[in-house]
C-alpha angles and dihedrals in degrees: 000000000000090000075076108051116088118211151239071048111254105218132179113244085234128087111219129250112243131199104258117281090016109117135225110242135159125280119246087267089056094226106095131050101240131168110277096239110239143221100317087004113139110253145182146145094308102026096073130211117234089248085186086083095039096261119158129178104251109198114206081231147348094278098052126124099194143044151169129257113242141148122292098256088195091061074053113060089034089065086042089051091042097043090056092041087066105065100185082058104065113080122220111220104060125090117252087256099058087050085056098055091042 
């Protein structure tokens, strides 16, 4: 990623405008504001994910430049294992699939 960034980092005088409730944050080079990319967005090193939602880059392989922004499926299955780890927690009467969007 950095063997794209240029720096001193060569930012506009501008901050962008961003959708509502979409945040400012930091590109991947850590120098410009830039839009956090959001849920399907396109994503990469320098096109950043708003991590305040849980949102990585998930590339299709290893080789891949791009990506889209999704849900961090490993914050995921920790609450599910911890939810069902905690057996006073789970409540009875939903269906697996509920459990699952909680």
């Amino acid at each position: 990623v950095r063997s794209h960034c240029a720096y001193p980092c060569q930012c506009t005088n501008r901050d962008p405008v961003c959708e509502p409730g979409v945040p400012h944050t930091r590109d991947g080079c850590g120098c410009c504001p830039v839009c956090a990319r959001q849920d399907g967005d396109p994503c990469d090193g320098i096109a950043v994910c708003d991590q305040r939602k849980g949102l990585v880059c998930q590339y299709d392989d290893y080789y891949s430049a791009a990506g889209v922004c999704r849900a961090d499926y490993r914050k995921h299955v920790r609450d599910l294992l911890f939810l069902y780890s905690t057996p006073s927690a789970v409540p009875t009467n939903l269906p697996l699939h509920e459990l699952a969007d909680r």
